[in-house]
GUDRENMI-485543 format. One line per 10 residues: number of its first residue (from 1); their letters; for each residue z, y, x of C-alpha. Coordinates in steps of 0.02 Angstrom, whole numbers, plus 32768, in hexadecimal, padded with zeros to 4 digits. Example, Ala and Ser with C-alpha at 12.3 -4.5 7.8 and 13.67 -1.06 7.14 Angstrom:
BEGIN
1 = as = 8186:7F1F:8267; 8165:7FCB:82AC
// end
This chain:
BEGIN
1 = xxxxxxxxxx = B617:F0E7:9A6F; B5F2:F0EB:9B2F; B684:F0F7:9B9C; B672:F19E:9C1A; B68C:F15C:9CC8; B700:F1A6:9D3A; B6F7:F19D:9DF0; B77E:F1B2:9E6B; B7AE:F22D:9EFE; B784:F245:9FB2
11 = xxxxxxxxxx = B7DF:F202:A049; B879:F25A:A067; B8BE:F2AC:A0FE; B96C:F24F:A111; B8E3:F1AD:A165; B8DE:F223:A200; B995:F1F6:A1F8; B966:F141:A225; B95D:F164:A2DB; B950:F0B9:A319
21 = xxxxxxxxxx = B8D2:F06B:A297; B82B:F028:A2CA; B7C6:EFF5:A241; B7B7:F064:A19D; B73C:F014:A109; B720:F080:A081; B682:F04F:A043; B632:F04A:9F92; B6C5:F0AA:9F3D; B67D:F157:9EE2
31 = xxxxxxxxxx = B6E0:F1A0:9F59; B692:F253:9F86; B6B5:F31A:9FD3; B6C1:F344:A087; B6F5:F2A4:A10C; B78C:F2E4:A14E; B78C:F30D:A1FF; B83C:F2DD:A220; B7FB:F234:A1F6; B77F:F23A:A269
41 = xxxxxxxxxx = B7E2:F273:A2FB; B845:F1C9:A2F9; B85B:F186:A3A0; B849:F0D8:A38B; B7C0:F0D6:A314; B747:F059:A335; B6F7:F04A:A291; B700:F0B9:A1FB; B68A:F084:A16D; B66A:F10D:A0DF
51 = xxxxxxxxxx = B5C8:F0C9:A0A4; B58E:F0C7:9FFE; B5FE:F14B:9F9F; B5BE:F208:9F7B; B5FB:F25B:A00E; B5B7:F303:A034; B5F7:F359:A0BD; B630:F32D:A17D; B659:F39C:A1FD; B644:F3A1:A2B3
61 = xxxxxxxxxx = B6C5:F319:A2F0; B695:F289:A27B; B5DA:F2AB:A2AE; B605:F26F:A344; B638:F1DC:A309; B5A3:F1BB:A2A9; B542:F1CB:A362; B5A7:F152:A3AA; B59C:F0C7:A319; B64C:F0E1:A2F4
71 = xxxxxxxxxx = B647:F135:A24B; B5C8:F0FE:A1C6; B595:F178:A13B; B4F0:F124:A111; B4CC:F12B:A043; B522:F1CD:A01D; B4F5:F276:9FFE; B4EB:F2D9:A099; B447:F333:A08C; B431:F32F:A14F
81 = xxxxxxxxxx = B449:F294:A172; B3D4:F1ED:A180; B3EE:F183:A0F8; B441:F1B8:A085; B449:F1B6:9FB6; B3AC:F208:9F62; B3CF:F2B3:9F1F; B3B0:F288:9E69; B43F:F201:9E7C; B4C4:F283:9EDD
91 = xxxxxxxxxx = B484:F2F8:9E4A; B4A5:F262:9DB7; B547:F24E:9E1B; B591:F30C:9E12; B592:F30E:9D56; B606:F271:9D49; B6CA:F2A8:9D33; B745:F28A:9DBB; B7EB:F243:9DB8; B857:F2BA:9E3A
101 = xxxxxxxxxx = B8F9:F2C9:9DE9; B93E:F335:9E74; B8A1:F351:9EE8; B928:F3C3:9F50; B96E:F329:9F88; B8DA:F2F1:9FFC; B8E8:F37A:A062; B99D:F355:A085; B9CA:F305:A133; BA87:F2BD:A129
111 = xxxxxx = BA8E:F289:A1ED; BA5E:F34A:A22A; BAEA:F395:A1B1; BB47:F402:A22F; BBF8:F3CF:A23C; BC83:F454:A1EB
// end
């Protein structure tokens, strides 16, 4: 019997809630979807490493960091991007299961919940 692999989630919001972090290393964990922005739009990031997993998505603010050597997103799966994944291996990728218990969670942000 061969054991079905099952790969993990993406990044989740609530990191934008580290406001004063630096240095972010996610790489070579399966992790995959859209980068979140509010990630991106960290103030004190200085290095944010999100190479090697099966991204395939980033918007406008993180792309910025990419320019300025700030964010690396080399080895995923964003289609316009240099060096990334092959598609064949994004493709192999897609058909694994995931893992997200409560994928609603991720796009929760505990430190922007408006006070009652």
């Amino acid at each position: 019997m061969v054991a079905k692999r099952v790969f993990p989630c993406s990044v989740p919001c609530s990191l934008g809630c580290l406001e004063k972090i630096e240095q972010l290393n996610f790489a070579g964990n399966f992790l995959y979807g859209k980068v979140p922005e509010v990630v991106c739009e960290l103030g004190n990031l200085a290095n944010l490493s999100l190479s090697n997993n099966y991204f395939t998505m980033v918007g406008p603010i993180c792309r910025k960091l990419i320019k300025s050597g700030v964010l690396d997103l080399r080895k995923n799966c964003i289609r316009d991007l240099a060096d990334q994944r092959s598609v064949e291996e994004c493709a192999s990728f897609s058909l694994h299961p995931r893992s997200c218990q409560h994928p609603e969670s991720f796009s929760f942000m505990p430190c922007k919940v408006p006070p009652k």
